[in-house]
C-alpha positions as a Markdown table, in Angstrom:
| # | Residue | x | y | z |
|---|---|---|---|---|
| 1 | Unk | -8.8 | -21.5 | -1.6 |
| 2 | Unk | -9.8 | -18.7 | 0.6 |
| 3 | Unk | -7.2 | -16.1 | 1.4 |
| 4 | Unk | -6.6 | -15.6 | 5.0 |
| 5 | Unk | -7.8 | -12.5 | 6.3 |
| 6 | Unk | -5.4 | -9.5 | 6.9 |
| 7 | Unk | -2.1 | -10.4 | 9.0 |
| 8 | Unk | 0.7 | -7.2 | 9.2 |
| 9 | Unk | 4.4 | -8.1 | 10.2 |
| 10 | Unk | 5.2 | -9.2 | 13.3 |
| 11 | Unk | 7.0 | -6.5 | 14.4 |
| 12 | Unk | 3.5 | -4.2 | 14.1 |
| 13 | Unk | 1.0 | -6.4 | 14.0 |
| 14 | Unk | -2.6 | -6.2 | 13.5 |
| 15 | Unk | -5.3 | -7.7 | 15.6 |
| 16 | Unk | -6.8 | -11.1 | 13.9 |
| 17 | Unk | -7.9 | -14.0 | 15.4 |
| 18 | Unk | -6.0 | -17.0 | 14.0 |
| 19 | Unk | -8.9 | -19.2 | 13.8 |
| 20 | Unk | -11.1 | -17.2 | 11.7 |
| 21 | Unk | -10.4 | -15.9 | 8.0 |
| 22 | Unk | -11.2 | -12.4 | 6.9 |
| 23 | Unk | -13.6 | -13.1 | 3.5 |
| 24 | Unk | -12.8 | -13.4 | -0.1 |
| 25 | Unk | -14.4 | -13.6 | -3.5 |
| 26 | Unk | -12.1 | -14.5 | -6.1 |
| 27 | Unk | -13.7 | -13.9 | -9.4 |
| 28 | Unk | -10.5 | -15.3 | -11.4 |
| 29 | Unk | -7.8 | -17.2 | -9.7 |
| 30 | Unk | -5.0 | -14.8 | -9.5 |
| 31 | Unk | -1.9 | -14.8 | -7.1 |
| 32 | Unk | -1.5 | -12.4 | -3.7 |
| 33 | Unk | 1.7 | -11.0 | -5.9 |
| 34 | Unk | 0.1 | -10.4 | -9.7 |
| 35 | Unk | -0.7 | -6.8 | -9.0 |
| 36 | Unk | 2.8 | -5.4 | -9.5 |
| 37 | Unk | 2.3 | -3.0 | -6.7 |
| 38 | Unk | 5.3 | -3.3 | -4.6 |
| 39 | Unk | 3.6 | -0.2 | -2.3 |
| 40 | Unk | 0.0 | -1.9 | -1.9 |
| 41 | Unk | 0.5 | -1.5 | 2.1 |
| 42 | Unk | -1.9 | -1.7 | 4.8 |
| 43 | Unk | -1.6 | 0.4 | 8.0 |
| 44 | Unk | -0.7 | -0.8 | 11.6 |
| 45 | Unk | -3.4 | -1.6 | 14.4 |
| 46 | Unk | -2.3 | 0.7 | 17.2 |
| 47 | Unk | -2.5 | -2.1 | 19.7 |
| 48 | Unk | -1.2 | -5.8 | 20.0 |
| 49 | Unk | -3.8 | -8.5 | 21.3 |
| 50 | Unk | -6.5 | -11.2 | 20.2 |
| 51 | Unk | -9.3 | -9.1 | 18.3 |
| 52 | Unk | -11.1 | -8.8 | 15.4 |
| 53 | Unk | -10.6 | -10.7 | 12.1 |
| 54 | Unk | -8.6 | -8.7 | 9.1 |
| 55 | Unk | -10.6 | -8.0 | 5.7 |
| 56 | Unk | -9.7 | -10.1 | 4.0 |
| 57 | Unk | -9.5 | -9.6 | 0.1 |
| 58 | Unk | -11.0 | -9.1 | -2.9 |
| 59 | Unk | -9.2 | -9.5 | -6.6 |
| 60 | Unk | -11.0 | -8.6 | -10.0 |
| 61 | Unk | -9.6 | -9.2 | -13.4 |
| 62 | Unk | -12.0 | -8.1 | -15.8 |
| 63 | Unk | -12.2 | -6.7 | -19.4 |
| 64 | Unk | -14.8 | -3.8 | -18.4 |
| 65 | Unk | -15.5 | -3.1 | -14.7 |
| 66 | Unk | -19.0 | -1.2 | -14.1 |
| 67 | Unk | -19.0 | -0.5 | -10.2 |
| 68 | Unk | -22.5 | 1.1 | -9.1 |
| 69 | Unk | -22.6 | -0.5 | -5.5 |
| 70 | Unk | -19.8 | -1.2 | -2.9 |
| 71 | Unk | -17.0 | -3.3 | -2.6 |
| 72 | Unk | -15.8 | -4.0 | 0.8 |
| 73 | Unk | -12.7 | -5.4 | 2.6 |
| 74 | Unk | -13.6 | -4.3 | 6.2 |
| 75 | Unk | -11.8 | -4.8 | 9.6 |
| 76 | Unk | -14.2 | -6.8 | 11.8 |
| 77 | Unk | -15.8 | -5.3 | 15.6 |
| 78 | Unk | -16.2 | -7.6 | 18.0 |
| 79 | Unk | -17.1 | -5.9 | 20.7 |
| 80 | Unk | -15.8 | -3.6 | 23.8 |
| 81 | Unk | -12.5 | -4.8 | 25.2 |
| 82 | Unk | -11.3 | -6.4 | 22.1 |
| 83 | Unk | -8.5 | -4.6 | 19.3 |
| 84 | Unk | -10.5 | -4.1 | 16.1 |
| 85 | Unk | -9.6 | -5.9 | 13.3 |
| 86 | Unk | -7.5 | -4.3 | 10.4 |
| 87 | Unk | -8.8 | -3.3 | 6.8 |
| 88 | Unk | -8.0 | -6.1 | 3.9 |
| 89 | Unk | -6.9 | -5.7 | 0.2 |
| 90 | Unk | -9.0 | -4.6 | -2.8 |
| 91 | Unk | -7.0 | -5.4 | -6.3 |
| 92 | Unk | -8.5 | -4.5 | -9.4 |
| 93 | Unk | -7.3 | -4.8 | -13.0 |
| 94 | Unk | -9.5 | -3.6 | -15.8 |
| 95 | Unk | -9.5 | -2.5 | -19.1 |
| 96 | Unk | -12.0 | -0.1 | -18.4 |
| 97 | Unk | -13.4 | 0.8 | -15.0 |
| 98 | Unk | -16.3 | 3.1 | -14.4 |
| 99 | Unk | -19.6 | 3.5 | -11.7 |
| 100 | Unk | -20.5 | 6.0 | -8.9 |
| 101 | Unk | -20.0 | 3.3 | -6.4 |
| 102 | Unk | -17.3 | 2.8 | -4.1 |
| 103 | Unk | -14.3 | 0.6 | -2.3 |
| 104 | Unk | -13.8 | 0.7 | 1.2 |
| 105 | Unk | -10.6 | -0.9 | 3.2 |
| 106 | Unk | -10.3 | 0.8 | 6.0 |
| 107 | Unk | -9.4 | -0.4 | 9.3 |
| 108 | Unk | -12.1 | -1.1 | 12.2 |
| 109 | Unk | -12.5 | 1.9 | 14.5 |
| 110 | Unk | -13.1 | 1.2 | 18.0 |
| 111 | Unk | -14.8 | 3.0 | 21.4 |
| 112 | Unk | -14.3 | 1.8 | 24.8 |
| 113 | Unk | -12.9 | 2.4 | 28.7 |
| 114 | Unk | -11.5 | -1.0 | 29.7 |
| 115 | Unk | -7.9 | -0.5 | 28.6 |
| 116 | Unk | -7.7 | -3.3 | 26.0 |
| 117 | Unk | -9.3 | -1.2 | 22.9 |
| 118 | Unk | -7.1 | -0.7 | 20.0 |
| 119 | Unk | -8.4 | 0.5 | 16.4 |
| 120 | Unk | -7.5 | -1.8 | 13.4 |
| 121 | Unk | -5.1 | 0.0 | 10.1 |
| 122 | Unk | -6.2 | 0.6 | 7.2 |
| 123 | Unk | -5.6 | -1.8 | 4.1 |
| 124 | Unk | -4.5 | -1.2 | 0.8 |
| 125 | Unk | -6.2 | -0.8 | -2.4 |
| 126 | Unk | -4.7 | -1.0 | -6.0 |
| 127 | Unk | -6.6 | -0.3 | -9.4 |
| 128 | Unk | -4.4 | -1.0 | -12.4 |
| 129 | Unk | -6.8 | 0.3 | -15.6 |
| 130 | Unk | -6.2 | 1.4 | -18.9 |
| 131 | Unk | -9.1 | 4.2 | -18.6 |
| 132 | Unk | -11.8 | 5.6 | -15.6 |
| 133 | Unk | -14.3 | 6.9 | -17.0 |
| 134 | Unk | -16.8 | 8.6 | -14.1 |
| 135 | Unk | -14.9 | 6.8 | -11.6 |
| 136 | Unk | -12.9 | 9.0 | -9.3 |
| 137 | Unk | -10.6 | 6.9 | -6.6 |
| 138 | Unk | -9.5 | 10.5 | -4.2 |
| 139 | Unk | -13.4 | 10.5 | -3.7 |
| 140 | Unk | -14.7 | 6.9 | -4.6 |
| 141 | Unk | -12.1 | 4.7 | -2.4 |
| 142 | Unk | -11.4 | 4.7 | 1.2 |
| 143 | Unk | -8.5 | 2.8 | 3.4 |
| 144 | Unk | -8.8 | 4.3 | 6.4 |
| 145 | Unk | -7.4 | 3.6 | 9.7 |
| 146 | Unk | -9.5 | 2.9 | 12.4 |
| 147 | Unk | -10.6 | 5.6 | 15.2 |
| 148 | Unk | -9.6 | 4.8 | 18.8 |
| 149 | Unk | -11.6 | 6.3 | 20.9 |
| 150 | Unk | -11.3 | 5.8 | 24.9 |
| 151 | Unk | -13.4 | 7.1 | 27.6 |
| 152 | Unk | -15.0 | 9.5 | 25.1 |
| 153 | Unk | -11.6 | 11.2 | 24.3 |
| 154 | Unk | -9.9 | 11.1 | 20.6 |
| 155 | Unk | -6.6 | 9.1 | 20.5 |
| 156 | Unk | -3.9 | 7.8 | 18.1 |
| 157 | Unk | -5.8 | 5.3 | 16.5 |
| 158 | Unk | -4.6 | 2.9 | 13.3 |
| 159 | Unk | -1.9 | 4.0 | 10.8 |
| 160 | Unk | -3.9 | 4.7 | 7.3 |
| 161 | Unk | -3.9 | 2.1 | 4.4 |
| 162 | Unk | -3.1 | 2.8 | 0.9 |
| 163 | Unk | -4.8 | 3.6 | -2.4 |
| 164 | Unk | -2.1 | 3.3 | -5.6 |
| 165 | Unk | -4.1 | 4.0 | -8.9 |
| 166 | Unk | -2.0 | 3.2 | -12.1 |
| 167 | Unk | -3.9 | 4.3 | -15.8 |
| 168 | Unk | -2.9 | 4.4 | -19.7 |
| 169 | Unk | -1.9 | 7.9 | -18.8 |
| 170 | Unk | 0.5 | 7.6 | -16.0 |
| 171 | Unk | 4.1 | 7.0 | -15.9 |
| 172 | Unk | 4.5 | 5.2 | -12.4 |
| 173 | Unk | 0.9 | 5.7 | -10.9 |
| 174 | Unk | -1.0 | 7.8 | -7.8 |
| 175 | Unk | -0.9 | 7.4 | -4.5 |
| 176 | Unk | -3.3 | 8.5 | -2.0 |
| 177 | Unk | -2.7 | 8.2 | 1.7 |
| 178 | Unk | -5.6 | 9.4 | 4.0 |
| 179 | Unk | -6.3 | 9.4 | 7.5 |
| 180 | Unk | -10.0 | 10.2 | 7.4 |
| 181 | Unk | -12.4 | 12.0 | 9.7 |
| 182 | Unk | -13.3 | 11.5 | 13.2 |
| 183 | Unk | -16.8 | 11.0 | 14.6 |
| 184 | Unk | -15.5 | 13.7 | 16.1 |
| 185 | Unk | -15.3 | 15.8 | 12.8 |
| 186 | Unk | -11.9 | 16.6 | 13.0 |
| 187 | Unk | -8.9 | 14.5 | 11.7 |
| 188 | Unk | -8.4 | 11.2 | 12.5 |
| 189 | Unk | -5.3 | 11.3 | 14.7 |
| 190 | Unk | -3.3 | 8.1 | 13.1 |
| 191 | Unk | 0.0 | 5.9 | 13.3 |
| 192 | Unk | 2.7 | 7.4 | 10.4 |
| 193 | Unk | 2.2 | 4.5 | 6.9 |
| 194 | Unk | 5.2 | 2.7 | 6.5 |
| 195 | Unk | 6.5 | 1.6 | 3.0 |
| 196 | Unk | 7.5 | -1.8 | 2.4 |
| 197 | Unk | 11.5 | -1.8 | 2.9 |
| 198 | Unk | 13.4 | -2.7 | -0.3 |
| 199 | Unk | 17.2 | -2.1 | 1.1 |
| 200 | Unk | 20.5 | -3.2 | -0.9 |
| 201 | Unk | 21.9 | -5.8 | -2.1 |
| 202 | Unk | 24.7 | -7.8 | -4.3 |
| 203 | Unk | 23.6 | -9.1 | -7.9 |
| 204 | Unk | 25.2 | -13.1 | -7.9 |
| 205 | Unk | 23.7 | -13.1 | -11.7 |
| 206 | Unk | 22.4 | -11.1 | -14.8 |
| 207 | Unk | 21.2 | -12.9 | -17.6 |
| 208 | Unk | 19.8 | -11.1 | -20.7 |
| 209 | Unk | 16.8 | -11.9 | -22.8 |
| 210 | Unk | 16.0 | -10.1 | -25.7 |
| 211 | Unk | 15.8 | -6.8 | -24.3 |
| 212 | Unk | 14.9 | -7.5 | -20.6 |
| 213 | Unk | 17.2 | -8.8 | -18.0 |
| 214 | Unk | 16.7 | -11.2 | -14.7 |
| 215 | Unk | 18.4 | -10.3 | -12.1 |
| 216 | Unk | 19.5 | -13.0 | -9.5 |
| 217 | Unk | 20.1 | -11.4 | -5.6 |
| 218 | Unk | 22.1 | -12.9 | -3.0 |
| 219 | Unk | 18.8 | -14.0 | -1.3 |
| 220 | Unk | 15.0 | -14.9 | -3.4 |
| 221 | Unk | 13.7 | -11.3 | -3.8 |
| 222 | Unk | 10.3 | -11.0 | -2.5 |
| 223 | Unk | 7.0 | -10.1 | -4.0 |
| 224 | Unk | 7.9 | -6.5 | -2.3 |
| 225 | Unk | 9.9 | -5.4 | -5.2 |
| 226 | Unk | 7.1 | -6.3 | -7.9 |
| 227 | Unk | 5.8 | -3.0 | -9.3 |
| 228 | Unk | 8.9 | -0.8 | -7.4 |
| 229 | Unk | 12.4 | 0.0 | -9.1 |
| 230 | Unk | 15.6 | -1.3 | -8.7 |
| 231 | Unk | 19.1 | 0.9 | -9.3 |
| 232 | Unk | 22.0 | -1.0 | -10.5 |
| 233 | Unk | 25.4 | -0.6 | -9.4 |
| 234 | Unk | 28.9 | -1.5 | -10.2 |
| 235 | Unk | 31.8 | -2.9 | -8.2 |
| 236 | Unk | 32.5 | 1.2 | -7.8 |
| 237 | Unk | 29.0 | 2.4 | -6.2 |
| 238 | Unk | 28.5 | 4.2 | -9.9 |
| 239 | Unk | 24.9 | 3.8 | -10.8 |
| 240 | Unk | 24.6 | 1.8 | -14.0 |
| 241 | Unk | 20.5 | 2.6 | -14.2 |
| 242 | Unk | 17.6 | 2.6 | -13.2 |
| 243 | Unk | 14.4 | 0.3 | -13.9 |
| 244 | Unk | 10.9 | -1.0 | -13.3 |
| 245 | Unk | 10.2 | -4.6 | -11.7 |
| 246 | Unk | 7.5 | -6.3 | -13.6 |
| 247 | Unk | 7.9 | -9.9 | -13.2 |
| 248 | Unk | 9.5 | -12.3 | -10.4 |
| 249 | Unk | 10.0 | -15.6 | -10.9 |
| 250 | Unk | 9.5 | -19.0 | -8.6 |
| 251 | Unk | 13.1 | -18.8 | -8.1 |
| 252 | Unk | 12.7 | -14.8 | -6.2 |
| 253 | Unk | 14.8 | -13.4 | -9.6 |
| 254 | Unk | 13.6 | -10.0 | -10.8 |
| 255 | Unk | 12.8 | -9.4 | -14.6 |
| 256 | Unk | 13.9 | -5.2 | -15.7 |
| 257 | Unk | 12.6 | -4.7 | -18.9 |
| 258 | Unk | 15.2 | -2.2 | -20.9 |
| 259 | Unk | 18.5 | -3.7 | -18.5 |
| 260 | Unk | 19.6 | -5.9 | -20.9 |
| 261 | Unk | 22.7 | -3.8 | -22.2 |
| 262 | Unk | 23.7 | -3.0 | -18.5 |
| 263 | Unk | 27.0 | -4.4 | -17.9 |
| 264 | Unk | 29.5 | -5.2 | -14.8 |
| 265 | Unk | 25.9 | -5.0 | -12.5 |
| 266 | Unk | 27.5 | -5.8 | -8.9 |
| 267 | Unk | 24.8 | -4.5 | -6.4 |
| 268 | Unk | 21.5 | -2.9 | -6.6 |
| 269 | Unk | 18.9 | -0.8 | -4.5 |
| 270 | Unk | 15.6 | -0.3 | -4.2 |
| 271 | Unk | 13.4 | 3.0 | -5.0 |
| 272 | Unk | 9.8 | 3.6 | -4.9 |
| 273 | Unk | 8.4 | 6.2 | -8.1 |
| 274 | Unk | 5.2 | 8.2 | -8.1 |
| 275 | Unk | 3.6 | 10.5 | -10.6 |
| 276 | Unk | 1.9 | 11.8 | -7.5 |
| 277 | Unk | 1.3 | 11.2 | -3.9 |
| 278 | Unk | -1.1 | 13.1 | -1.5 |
| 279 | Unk | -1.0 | 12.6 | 2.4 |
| 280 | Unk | -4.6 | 13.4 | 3.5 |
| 281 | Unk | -6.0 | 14.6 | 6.5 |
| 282 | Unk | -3.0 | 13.9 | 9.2 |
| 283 | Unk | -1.7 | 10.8 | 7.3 |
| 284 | Unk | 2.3 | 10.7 | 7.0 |
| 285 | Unk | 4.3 | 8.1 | 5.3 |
| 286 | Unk | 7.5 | 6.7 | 6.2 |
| 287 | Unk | 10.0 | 5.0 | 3.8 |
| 288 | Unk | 13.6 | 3.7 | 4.5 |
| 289 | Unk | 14.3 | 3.9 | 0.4 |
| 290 | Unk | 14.5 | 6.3 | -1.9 |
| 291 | Unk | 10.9 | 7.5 | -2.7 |
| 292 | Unk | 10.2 | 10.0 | -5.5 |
| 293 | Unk | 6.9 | 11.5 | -6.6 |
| 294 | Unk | 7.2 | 14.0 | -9.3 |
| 295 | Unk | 4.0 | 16.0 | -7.4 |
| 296 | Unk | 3.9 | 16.0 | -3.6 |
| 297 | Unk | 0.1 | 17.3 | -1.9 |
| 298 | Unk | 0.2 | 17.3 | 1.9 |
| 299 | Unk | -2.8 | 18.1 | 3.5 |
| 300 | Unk | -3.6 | 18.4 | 7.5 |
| 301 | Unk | -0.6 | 17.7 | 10.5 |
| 302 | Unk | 1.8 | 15.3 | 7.9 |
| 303 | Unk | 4.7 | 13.4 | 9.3 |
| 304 | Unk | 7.4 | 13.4 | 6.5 |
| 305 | Unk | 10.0 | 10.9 | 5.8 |
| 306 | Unk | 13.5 | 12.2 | 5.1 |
| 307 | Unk | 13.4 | 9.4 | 2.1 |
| 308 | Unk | 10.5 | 11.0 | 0.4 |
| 309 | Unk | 11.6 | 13.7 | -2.6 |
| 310 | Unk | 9.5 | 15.4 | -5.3 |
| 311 | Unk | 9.8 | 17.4 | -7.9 |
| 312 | Unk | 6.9 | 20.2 | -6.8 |
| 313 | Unk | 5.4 | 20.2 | -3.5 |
| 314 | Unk | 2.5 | 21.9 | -2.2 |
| 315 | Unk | 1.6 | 22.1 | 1.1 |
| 316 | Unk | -2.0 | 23.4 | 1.7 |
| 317 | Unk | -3.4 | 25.9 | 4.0 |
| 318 | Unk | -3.2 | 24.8 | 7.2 |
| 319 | Unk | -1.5 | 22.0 | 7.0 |
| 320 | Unk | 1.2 | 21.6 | 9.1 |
| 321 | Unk | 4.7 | 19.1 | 8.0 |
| 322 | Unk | 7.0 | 17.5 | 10.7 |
């Protein structure tokens, strides 16, 4: 089946047009959920209203990945007086991925007078391979939200999508959050990312297996928490540990490889981990759980949630945090 193109939550949604469907070339059947990328978010359309179609999206699974052209997940123009359309999903998983070519998600930008223009976010990109060789995603890959442009003047157009990179070599993976440049040649003035919201919980059951455990919520557990980490707690609020999700069952139970010796588990939380995570060009990210990177790069006029922690941060010249 085709996947429907790009939809964000109701409470922020992005421009689509029910009746049509963003494109999609499946090259192996795989679910919307396989990628174990609990942060693979796309940014919101900065404007509610009949527009554009989403991206739609595009999932590899391949032994060796040689990209020398484009791949493309594009929010759709239809014209003046009409949102934009948001960016879709890219998901790659490779043993080896290489090329000079590039991925682009980003949201559709959008110039007009008529009062009903609104710029589509950016979607989300994930690349899960053992090795890049030649292939650099900070230069290669975009997600960017859409420009908004009215009556000739810059304004606060789409929030930017994601770009989560995960090799042999990393411990939880890269994030890169970028806002882009203007026609104008200046920063892309954009709506603040928002992280997928994990929250708390109570643990009904534990079962162990082997080494692993499945964790059973008071509610199924959604595809959100594939990829992201879950603290355990007992009856007391002490933390029993923490570990990685990398399975979910039909049933919405959570597999934690490493949990099995945990015992008297009575809640849990969510947490997202980063080896790094740089917020580009004016993009900032928001997040209502605990969010650690071990490296922290901000870059331009960066809104900063509370939520977000690192180990070393470095804020470059002229760049300005709020």
């Amino acid at each position: 089946t085709r996947p429907a193109g790009n939809r964000a939550p109701a409470k922020r949604p992005v421009p689509s047009r029910p009746a049509r469907s963003g494109p999609s070339w499946p090259v192996r059947a795989v679910s919307a959920t396989w990628m174990g990328c609990a942060h693979l978010v796309g940014g919101a359309a900065r404007r509610v209203g009949t527009g554009g179609s989403g991206g739609g999206v595009v999932a590899l699974e391949v032994g060796t990945l040689v990209l020398d052209g484009e791949i493309r997940a594009l929010g759709e123009v239809l014209g003046v007086a009409s949102p934009a359309g948001a960016g879709g999903t890219v998901r790659i998983r490779a043993g080896t991925m290489q090329g000079g070519g590039s991925i682009d998600t980003s949201g559709a930008s959008q110039n007009d007078c008529s009062g009903n223009e609104g710029s589509g976010g950016g979607g989300r990109v994930a690349i899960l391979a053992d090795t890049l060789i030649g292939f650099d995603p900070s230069t290669q890959v975009k997600a960017w939200g859409g420009e908004l442009v009215y009556c000739n003047n810059l304004r606060e157009g789409g929030a930017s999508g994601t770009v989560f990179v995960k090799t042999g070599t990393d411990t939880y993976g890269r994030l890169w959050v970028d806002q882009g440049v203007s026609s104008q040649s200046a920063d892309r003035p954009g709506s603040v990312t928002e992280l997928p919201a994990l929250g708390i919980g109570t643990v009904t059951a534990f079962e162990a297996t082997g080494t692993d455990a499945w964790v059973t919520g008071g509610a199924a557990l959604p595809p959100r928490w594939w990829g992201a980490w879950m603290t355990l707690q007992d009856g007391a609020g002490s933390e029993l540990g923490t570990f990685e999700v990398t399975e979910i069952d039909a049933t919405g139970r959570l597999r934690l490889p490493g949990a099995a010796a945990v015992t008297g588990a009575a809640t849990y939380r969510g947490e997202y981990r980063f080896d790094t995570v740089e917020l580009l060009r004016g993009a900032g990210l928001e997040a209502t759980d605990p969010t650690q990177a071990t490296d922290l790069l901000l870059d331009g006029e960066s809104e900063l949630s509370p939520a977000v922690t690192a180990g070393t941060v470095t804020v470059k010249a002229g760049a300005v945090v709020g």
